[in-house]
N, C-alpha and C positions, 0 to 999 in steps of 0.2 A: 192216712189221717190219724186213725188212731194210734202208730208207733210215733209220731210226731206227739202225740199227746201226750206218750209214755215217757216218755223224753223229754217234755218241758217241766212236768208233774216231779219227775227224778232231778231234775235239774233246780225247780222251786222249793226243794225240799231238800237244796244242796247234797245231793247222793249224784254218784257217776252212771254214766250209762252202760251198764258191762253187757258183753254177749248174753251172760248166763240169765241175765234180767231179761233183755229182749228176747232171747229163747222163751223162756216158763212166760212171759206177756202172752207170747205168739203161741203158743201152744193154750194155754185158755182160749184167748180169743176165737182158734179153730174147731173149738169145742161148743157145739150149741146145747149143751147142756152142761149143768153144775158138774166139777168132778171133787171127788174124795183126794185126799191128801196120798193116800197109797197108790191110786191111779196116776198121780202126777210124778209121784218118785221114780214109779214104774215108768210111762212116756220119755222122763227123763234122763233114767238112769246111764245113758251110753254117751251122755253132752252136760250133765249138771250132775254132782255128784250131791247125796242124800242130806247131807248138813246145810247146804248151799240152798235146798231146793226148803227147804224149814223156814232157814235166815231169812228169805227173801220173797217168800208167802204172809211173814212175818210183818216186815218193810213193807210189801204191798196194801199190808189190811191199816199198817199205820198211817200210810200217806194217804188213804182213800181210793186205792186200785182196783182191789176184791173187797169185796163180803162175803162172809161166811152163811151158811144157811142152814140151821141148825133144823136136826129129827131127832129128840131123845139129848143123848149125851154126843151122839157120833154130827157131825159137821161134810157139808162139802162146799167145795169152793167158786164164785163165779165172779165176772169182772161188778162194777157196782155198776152204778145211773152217770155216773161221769165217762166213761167209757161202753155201754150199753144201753137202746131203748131199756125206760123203766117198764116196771113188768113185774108179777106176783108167781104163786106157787101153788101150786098141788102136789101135796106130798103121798105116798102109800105107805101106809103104816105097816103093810107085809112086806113088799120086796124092796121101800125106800125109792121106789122111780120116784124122780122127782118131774112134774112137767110144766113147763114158764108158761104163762098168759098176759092179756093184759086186757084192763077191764073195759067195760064199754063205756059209754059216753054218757048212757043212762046212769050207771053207777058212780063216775064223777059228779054229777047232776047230782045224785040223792047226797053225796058226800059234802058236796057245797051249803044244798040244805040244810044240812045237820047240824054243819059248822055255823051257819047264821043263827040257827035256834037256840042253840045253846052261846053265840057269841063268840065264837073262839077262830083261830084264824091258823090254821095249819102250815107247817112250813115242808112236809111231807107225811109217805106213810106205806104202811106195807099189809100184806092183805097175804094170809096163806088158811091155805085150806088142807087140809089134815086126812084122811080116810083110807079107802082101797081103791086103787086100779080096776080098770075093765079084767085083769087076769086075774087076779086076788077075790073078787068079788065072791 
């Protein structure tokens, strides 16, 4: 389902479907966690060569494929809420683990509320949290 997805997204945004796109698609999607841009050079480097795998991380965050998920200046990469349940972040500020959640039901609830109190009507949102790991601690 989701290479089908990859594929209509590339196709609605008049771009081709080449290997090297579905390769770097397939290779995120295999990953349950965000990766770094050198992690994916590296994964790639023996099927997608290092310009290729740029241009097309690139292409992706323009069409709405990946989002970037930014700690400090350094970024790592994952698919967005179009191609993934949506889901938030905890970040460590020492060794960068990043770990996905999603929040509970009760926190939508207060989020809805907040929105009626002050009148405003969200059309999404994102929620990261910042600190140390169990190991950094």
């Amino acid at each position: 389902m989701l290479q089908g997805s990859l594929e209509s997204t590339l196709k609605n945004n008049k771009l081709h479907v080449t290997k090297e796109r579905k390769f770097l698609f397939q290779l995120i999607v295999n990953h349950s966690s965000p990766l770094e841009m050198n992690r994916i050079v590296e994964l790639a480097k023996n099927t997608v060569d290092r310009s290729t795998v740029y241009r097309t991380i690139e292409t992706f965050e323009n069409i709405g494929i990946i989002t970037r998920i930014f700690s400090g200046w350094k970024y790592k990469i994952e698919l967005s809420d179009k191609f993934s349940t949506h889901h938030h972040h905890m970040t460590c500020l020492n060794c960068g683990q990043v770990v996905m959640f999603k929040e509970s039901d009760k926190l939508i609830a207060e989020m809805k509320n907040t929105e009626k109190q002050y009148g405003f009507k969200s059309t999404s949102h994102n929620l990261e949290l910042k600190g140390y790991c169990k190991n950094c601690c």
